[in-house]
C-alpha positions in Angstrom: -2.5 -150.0 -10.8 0.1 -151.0 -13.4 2.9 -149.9 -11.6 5.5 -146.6 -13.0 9.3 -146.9 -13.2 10.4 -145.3 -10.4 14.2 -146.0 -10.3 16.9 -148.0 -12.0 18.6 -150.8 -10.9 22.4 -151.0 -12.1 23.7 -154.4 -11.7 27.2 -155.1 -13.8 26.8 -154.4 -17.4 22.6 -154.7 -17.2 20.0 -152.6 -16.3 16.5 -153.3 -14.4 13.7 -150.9 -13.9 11.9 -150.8 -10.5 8.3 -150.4 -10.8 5.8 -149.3 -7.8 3.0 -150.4 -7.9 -0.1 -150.7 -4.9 -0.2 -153.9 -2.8 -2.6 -157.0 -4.4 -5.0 -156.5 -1.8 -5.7 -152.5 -3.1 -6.3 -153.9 -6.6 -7.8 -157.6 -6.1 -11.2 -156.4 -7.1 -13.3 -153.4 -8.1 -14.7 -152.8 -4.7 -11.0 -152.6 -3.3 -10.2 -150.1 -5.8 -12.8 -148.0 -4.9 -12.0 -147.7 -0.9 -8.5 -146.0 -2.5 -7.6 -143.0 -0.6 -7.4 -139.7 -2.6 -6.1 -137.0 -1.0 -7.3 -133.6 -1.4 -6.3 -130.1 0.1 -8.7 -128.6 2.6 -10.0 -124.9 3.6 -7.2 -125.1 6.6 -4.5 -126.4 4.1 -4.2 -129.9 5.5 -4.9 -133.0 3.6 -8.1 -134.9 3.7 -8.9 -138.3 2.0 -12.1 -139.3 0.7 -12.5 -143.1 -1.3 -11.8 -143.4 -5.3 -15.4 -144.0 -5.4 -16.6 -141.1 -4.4 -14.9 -139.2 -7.4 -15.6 -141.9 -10.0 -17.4 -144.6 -11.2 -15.5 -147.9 -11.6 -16.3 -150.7 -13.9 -14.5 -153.3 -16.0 -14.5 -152.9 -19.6 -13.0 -154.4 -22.7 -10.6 -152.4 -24.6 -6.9 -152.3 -26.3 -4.4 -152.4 -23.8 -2.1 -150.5 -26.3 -3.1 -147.3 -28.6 -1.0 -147.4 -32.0 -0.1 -144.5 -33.8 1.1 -142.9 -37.3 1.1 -139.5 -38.2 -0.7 -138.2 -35.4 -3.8 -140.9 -36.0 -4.6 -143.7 -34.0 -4.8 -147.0 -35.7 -6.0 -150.8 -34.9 -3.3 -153.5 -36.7 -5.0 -156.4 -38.3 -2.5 -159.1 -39.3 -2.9 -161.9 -41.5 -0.6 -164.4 -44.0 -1.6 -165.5 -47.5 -0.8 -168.9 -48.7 -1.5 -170.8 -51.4 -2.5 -168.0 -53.5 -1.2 -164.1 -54.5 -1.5 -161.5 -52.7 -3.5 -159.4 -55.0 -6.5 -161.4 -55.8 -6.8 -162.6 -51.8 -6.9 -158.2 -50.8 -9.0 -157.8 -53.6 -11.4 -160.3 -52.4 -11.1 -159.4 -49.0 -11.9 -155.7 -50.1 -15.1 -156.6 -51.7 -16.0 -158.6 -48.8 -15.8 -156.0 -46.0 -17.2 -153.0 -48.6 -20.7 -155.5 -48.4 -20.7 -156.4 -45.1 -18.9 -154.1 -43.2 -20.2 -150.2 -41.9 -17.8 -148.8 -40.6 -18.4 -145.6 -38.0 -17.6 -142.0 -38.5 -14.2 -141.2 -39.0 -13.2 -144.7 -39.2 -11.4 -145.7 -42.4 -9.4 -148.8 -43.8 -5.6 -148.9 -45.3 -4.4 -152.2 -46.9 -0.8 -151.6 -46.2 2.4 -153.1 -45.4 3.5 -156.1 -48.3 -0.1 -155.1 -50.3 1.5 -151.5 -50.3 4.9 -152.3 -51.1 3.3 -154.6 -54.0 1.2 -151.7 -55.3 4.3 -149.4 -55.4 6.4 -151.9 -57.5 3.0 -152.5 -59.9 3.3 -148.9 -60.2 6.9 -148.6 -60.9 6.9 -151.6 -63.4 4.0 -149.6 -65.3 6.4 -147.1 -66.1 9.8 -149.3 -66.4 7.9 -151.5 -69.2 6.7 -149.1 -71.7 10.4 -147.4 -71.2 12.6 -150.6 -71.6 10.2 -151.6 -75.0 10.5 -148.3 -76.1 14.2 -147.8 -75.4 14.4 -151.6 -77.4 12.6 -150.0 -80.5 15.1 -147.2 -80.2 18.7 -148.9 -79.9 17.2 -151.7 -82.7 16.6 -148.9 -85.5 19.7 -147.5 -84.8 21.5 -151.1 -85.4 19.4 -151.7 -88.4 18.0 -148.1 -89.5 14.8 -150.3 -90.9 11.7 -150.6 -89.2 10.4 -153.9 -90.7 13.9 -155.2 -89.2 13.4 -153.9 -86.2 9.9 -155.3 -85.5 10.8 -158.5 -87.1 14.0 -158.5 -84.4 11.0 -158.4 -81.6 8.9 -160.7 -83.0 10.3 -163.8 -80.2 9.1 -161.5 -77.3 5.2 -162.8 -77.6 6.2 -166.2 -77.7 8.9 -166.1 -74.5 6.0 -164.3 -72.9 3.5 -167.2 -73.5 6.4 -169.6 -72.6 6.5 -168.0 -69.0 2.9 -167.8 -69.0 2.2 -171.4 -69.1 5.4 -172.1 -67.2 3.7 -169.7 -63.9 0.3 -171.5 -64.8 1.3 -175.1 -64.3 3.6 -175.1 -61.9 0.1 -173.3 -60.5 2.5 -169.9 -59.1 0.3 -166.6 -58.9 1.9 -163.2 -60.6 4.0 -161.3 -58.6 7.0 -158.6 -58.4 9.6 -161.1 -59.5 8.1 -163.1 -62.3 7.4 -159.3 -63.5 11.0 -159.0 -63.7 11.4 -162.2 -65.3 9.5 -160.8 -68.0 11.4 -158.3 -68.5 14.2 -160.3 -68.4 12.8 -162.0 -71.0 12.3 -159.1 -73.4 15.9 -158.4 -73.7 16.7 -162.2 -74.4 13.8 -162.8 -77.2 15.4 -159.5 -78.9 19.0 -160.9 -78.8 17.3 -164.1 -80.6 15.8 -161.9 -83.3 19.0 -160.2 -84.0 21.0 -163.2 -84.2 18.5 -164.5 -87.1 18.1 -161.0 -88.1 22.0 -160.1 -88.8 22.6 -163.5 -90.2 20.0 -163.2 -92.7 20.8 -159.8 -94.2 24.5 -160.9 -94.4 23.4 -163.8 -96.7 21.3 -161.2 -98.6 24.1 -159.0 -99.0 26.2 -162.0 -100.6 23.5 -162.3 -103.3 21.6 -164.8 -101.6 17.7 -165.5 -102.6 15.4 -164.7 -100.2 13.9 -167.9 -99.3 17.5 -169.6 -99.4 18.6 -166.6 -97.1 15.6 -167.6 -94.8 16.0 -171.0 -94.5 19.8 -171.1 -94.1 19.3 -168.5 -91.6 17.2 -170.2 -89.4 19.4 -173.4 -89.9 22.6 -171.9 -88.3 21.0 -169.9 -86.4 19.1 -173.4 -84.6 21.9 -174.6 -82.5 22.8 -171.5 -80.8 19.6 -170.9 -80.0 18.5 -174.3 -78.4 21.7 -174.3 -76.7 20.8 -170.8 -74.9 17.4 -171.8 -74.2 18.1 -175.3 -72.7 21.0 -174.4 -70.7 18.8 -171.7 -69.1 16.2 -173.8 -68.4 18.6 -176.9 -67.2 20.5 -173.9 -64.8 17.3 -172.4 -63.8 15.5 -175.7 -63.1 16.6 -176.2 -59.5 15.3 -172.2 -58.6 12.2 -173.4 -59.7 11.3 -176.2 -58.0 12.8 -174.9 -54.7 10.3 -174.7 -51.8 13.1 -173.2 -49.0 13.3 -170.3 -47.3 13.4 -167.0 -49.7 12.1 -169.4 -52.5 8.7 -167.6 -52.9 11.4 -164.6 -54.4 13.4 -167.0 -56.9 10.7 -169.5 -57.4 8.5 -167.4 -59.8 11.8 -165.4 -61.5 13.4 -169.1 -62.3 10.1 -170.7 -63.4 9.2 -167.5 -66.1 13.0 -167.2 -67.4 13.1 -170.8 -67.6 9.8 -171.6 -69.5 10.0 -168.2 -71.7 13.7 -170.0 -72.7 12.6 -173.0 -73.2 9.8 -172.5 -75.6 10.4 -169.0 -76.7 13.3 -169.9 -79.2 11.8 -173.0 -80.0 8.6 -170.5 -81.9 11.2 -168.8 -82.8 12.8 -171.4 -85.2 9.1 -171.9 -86.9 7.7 -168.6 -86.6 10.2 -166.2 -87.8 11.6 -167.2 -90.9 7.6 -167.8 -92.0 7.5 -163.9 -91.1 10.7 -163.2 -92.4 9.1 -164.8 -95.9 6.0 -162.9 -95.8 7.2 -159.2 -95.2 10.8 -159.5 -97.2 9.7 -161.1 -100.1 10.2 -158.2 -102.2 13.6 -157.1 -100.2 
């Protein structure tokens, strides 16, 4: 009925398949399909040829013109785009929604796969790549300082660039996603080169005698202008990513917009914060 590739046609540098198929007027309808001769071998071994009808029943039914399959199971594809939201929360909603109203038969089952499964795979991977990269921090900070009060007082910036790229994905109203993961992380390594800026300027003034609150405020005096200059010239240079709405921007937007607004505003906490923290736990240094 659908024709077979019985041949192929070579013409230049291109190929065409010839298909045979029955005339229109065998498959017009379902009565014409039935009066289809079958051939069959009889007792004197000559052929005899009874209708299609006779041999089966005929009907026209509603079904997939194509069977998928993946490892040896066959599957239905269900396609749809997300906008104007993540991808996480829309699945997860659409999860809930089918588990209530959906029954599905036996030996039927749903996978959520394709850029949901890629995105559950890196939320995996960054589970494991976060508590590593903090811990490998802690690690390379004790060995610059060999004091532990240095070394967490080197991380204190980190919660503030967080916030900063917090409020930075909230209003410019972007979801979280793969890339403004990394932009956190990102992040983390630049809030720590902040604290040991302040950090290895203040016990150098200690060292030459200094008091500690004079240590703490000419610290975070010197220390200002590099600072705001690294923060604002990130968040200037970044700017441009973040506003982007072109093609591939969906990647860069929510990178930029973190790394810019954890810039931005984490240094500027760090100015006010730190030294207050620096007062409290090295009054007695």
């Amino acid at each position: 009925m659908g024709g077979a590739v019985a041949t192929t046609v070579l013409e230049g540098d291109r190929q065409f398949g010839v298909a045979v198929r029955l005339a229109p007027n065998f498959r017009d309808s379902i009565s014409e399909i039935g009066k289809i001769k079958v051939a069959y071998p009889t007792a004197s071994g000559a052929n005899a040829y009874i209708p299609l009808s006779e041999l089966a029943t005929i009907s026209l039914d509603t079904g997939a013109s194509f069977i998928y399959r993946e490892r040896a199971n066959r599957y239905i594809p269900i396609k749809f785009s997300v906008r104007g939201r993540d991808l996480g929360s829309t699945v997860a909603e659409a999860q809930a929604l089918i588990a209530k109203h959906v029954k599905l038969p036996v030996g039927y089952r749903i996978l959520w796969s394709w850029e949901f499964e890629d995105l559950q795979r890196a939320n995996a991977r960054l589970a494991v790549i976060i508590p590593i990269t903090f811990l490998l921090i802690m690690v390379l900070l004790y060995a610059l300082f060999n004091s532990l009060r240095d070394s967490l007082l080197s991380i204190a910036g980190i919660p503030f660039a967080v916030a900063g790229g917090i409020l930075a994905l909230y209003f410019s109203g972007q979801p979280f996603s793969v890339s403004a993961a990394i932009g956190f992380i990102s992040l983390l390594g630049v809030a720590v080169m902040d604290g040991i800026l302040n950090i290895t300027y203040y016990r150098e003034l200690r060292t030459r005698g200094t008091a500690v609150a004079e240590a703490v405020f000419r610290g975070a005096e010197q220390r200002m202008r590099p600072l705001l200059m690294t923060g604002l010239s990130a968040g200037v240079g970044l700017l441009p990513a973040a506003l982007s709405h072109g093609i591939g921007s969906q990647v860069q937007r929510p990178l930029a917009t973190v790394v810019g607004g954890g810039m931005t505003i984490g240094p500027l906490m760090l100015l006010i914060v730190a030294p207050a923290l620096r007062m409290l736990f090295r009054a007695k240094a």
